[in-house]
C-alpha atoms as one frame of an Amber mdcrd trajectory, in Angstrom:
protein
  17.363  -1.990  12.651  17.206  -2.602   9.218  17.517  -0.954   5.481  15.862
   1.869   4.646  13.876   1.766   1.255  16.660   2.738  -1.074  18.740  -0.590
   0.258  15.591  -2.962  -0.941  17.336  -4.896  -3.741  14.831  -4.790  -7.077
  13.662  -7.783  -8.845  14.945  -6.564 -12.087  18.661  -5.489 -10.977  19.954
  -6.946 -14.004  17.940  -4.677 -16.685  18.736  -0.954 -16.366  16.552   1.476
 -15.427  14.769   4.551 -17.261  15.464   7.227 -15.284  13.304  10.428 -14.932
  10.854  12.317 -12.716   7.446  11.723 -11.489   4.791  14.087 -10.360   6.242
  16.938 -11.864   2.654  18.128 -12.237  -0.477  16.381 -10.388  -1.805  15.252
 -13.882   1.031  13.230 -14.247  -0.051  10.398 -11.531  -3.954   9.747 -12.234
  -5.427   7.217  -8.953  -8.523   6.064  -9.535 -10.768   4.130  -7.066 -11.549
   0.159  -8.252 -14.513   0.228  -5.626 -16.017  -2.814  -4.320 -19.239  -2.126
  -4.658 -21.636   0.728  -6.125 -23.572   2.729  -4.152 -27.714   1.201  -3.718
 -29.380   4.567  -4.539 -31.328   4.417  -0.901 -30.145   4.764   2.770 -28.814
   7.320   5.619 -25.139   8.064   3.478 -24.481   9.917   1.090 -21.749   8.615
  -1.576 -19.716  11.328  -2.978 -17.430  10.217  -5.691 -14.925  12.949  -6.248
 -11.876  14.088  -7.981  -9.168  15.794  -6.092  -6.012  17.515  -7.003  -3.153
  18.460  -5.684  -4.986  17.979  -2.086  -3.860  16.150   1.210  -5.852  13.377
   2.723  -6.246  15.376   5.911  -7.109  18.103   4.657  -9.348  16.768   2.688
 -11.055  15.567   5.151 -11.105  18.922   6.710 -12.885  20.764   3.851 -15.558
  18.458   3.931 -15.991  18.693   7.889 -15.986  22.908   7.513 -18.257  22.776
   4.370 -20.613  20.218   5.204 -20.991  20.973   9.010 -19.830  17.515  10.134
 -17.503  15.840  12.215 -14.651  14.410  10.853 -15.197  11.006  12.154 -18.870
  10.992  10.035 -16.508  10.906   6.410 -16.131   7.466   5.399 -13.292   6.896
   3.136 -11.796   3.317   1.511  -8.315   4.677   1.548  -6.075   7.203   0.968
  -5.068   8.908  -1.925  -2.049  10.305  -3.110  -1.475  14.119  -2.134   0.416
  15.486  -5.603  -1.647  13.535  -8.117  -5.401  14.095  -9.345  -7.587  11.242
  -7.487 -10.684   9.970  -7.695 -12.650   7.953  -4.999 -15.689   7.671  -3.081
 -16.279   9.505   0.279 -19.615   8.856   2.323 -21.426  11.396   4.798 -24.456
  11.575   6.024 -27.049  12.025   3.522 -28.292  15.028   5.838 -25.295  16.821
   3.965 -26.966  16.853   0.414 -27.948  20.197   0.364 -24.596  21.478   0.848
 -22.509  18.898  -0.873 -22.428  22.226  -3.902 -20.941  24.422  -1.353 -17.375
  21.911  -1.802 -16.767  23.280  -5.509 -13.184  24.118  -5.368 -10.113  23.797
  -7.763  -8.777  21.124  -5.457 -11.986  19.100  -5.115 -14.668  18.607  -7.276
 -18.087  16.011  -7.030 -18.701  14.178  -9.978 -21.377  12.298  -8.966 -23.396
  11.236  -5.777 -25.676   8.345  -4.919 -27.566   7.335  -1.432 -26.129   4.088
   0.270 -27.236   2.286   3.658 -23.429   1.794   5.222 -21.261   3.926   5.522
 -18.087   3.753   3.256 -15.670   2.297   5.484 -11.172   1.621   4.745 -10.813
  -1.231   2.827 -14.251  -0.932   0.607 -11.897  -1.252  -2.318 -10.821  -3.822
  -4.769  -8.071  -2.109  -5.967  -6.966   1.287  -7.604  -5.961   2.121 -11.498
  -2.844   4.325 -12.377  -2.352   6.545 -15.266   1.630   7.403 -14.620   3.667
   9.713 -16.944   7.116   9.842 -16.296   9.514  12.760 -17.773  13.299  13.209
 -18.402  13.483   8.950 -18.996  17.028   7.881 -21.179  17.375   7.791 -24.797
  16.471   3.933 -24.714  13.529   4.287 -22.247  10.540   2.715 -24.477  13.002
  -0.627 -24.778  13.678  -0.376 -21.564  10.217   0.181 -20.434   9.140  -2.699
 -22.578  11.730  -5.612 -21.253  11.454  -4.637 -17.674   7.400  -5.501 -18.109
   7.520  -7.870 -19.697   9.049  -9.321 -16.613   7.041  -8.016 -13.947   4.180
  -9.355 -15.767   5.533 -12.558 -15.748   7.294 -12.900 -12.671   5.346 -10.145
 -10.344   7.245  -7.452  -8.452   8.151  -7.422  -4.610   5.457  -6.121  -2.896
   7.410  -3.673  -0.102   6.215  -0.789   1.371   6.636   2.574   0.554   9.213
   4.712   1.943   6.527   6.935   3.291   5.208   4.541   5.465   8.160   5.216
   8.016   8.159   9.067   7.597  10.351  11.596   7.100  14.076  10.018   8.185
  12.330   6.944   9.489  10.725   9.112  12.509   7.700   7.287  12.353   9.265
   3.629  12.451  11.397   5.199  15.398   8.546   6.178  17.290   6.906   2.948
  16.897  10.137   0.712  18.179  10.221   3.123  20.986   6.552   2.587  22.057
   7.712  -1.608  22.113  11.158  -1.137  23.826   9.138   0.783  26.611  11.303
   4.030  25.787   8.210   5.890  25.218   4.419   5.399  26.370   1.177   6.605
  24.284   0.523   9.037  27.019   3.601  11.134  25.523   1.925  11.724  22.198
  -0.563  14.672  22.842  -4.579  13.022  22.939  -5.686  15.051  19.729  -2.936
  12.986  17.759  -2.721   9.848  20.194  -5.157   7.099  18.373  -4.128   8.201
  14.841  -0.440   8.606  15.488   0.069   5.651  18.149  -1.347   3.052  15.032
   0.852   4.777  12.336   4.259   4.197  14.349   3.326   0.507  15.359   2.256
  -0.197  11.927   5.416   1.001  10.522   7.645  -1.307  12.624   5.726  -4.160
  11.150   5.876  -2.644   7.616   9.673  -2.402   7.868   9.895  -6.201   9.176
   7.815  -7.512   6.400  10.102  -5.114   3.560  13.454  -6.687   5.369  11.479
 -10.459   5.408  11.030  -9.680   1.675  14.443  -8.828   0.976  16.075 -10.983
   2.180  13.757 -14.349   0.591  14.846 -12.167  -2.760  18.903 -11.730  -1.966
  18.511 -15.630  -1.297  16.548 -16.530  -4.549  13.951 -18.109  -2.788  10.836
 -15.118  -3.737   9.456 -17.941  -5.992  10.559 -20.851  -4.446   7.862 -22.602
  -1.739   9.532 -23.780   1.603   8.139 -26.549   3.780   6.262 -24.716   6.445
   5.315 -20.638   4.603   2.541 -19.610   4.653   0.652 -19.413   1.387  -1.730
 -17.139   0.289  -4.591 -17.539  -2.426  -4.144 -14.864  -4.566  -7.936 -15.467
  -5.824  -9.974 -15.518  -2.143  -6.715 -14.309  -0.003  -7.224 -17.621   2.363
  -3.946 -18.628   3.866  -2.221 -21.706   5.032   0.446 -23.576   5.579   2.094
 -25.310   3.535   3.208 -29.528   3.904   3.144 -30.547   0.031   5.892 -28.358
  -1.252   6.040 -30.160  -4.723   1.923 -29.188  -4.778   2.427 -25.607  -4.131
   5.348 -25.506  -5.892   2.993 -26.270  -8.928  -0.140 -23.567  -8.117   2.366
 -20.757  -7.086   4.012 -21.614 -10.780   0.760 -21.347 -12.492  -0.418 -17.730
 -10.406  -2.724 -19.097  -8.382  -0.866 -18.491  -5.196   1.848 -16.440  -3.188
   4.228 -16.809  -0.712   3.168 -14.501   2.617   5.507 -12.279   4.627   4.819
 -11.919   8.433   2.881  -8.789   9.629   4.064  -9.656  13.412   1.965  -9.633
  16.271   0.047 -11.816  18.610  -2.797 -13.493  16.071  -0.477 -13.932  13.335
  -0.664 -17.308  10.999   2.840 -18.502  11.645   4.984 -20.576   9.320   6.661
 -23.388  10.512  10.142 -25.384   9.832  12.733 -22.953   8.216  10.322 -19.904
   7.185   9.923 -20.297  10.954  13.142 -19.703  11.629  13.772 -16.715   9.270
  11.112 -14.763  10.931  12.366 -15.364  14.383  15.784 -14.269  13.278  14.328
 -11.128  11.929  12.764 -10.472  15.227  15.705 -10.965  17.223  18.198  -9.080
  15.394  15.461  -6.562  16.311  15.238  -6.837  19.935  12.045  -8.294  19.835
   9.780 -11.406  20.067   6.332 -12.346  19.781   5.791 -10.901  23.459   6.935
  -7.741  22.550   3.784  -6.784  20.667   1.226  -8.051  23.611   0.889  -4.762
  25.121  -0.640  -3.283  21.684  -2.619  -6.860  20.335  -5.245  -4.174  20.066
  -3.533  -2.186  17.271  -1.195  -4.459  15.842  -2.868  -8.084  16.309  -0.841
  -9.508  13.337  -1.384 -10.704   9.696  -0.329 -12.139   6.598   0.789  -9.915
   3.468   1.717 -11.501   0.031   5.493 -11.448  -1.005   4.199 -10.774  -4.485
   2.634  -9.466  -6.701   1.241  -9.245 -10.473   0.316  -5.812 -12.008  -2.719
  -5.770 -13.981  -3.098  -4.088 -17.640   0.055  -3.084 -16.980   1.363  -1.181
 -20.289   3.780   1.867 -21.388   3.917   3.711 -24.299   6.172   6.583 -25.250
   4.585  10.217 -25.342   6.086  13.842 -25.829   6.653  14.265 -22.224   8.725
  10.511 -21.703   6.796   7.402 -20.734   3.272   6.493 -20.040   2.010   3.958
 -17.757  -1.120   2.191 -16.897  -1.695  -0.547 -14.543  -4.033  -1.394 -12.205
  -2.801  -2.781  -8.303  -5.169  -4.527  -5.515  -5.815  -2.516  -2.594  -2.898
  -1.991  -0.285   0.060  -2.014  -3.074   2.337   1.096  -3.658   2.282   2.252
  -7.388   5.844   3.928  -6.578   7.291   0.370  -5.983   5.815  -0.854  -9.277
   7.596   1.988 -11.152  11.378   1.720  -8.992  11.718  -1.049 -11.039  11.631
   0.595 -14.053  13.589   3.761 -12.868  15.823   2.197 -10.472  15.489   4.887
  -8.119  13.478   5.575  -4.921  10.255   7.216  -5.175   8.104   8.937  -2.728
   4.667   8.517  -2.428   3.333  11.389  -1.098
């Protein structure tokens, strides 16, 4: 129903790329955790902040249910991490678990550190995540390349789509999910272990992919800096949104970085814009087959929201090394490092 990841149009189109690999070993893509707060040092969890490598989310999560004797559902997590990549983060268990938390010693997963806390750690506990990317086999003129490209994003932001991996392998997942709205498939046909987990995923995608076409297209049309009567703004500082009715105004903060323009995240709750952002949207929707309606069945899982159209890297830097090109940058919670770094290798990147 609409482009696939490697038909999003970059930001910086006009500057060539770099080239190269990433993740050709897991210490090549360093994650690690911006948390939003630090553990108290009393309560009923246990915060384990540990470094992973080379591991899966899921099983992840598994080692630490077999090891520590728990159920899944006890691990508290912010987010998740990249599989091929060494990670660090906090999890949180119950701080019954302390006397086996040695027993996880592996060469995948390792605890650096623990601390008692009262809540348990739960997705979204983050304020962001900072990225130590090396990228091999870049062109001749990579550190030049490297250099012009951010020196745009830092001015300018980059387009803040989601990652390819966020509609699975051939788009299976964002399939799935458009069947569950058309009524071609029910929840009942996904098997119960996989139900809750899977049922969210494919609805999620569907919006993901609207928001990435949304996106697109206010770029192909110049308009990914320009404020429209009736968008809906976001403040990048406090993430309140509203809509806008003094363009020349918001014109002025979204010029100086203190706001961004939002893309919709459909479903019944939503903020909507109103006037021609309006309009866009229920274009996007209807070349689609849907409408607002469509997502009533599942307000539940999918009760709508507001995600920024851009956004600005922090400490974002790169430096040549032996192996090619070094990055660091830090992102907010919820942005994909791989669509950061398509910009400077013009290519598509999965996140895995």
């Amino acid at each position: 129903m609409s482009p696939v990841a490697k038909e999003l149009p970059f930001l910086t189109s006009e500057l060539p790329g770099i080239g190269g690999q990433l993740k050709c070993e897991p210490e090549d893509f360093v994650v690690e955790e911006c948390p939003a707060y630090e553990p108290s040092g009393e309560g009923q969890h246990l915060f384990l902040w540990i470094e992973k490598r080379d591991l899966p989310h899921d099983q992840m999560l598994r080692r630490l249910s077999k090891v520590l004797e728990i159920s899944q559902d006890d691990v508290g997590v912010a987010g998740i991490k990249d599989r091929r990549a060494v990670t660090r983060q906090y999890v949180s268990v119950p701080n019954t678990c302390g006397p086996r938390v040695e027993l996880l010693e592996s060469e995948q997963l390792r605890v650096l550190r623990s601390s008692l806390h009262g809540n348990k750690l739960r997705t979204g506990h983050l304020r962001g995540n900072r990225f130590t990317v090396v990228v091999r086999g870049v062109s001749v003129d990579a550190s030049n390349r490297s250099t012009e490209i951010a020196r745009v994003l830092l001015q300018s932001g980059f387009p803040n789509y989601y990652g390819e991996q966020r509609f699975g392998n051939d788009g299976e997942t964002l399939t799935l999910g458009l069947d569950f709205l058309s009524g071609n498939k029910r929840p009942q046909d996904i098997p119960y272990q996989k139900r809750r987990f899977l049922l969210r995923l494919a609805l999620s995608s569907v919006q993901s992919d609207l928001f990435n076409l949304a996106l697109a297209r206010r770029l192909q049309d110049g308009l990914l800096h320009t404020v429209m009567d009736g968008d809906v703004m976001e403040v990048i500082e406090s993430g309140g949104k509203f809509v806008v009715d003094n363009v020349d105004r918001e014109q002025a903060r979204l010029d100086h970085g203190e706001l961004s323009v939002t893309g919709p995240m459909f479903g019944v709750k939503m903020l909507s814009p109103r006037g021609v952002p309006a309009e866009r949207e229920a274009r996007l929707l209807e070349e689609a087959g849907l409408n607002l309606d469509s997502f009533q069945k599942f307000a539940q899982l999918m009760s709508g929201a507001r995600r920024a159209f851009v956004v600005r890297p922090s400490e974002l830097t790169s430096v040549p090394v032996d192996a090619g090109i070094k990055f660091e940058f830090s992102l907010p919670s919820g942005v994909y490092a791989t669509v950061l770094l398509r910009e400077f290798l013009k290519a598509e990147l999965s996140e895995e």
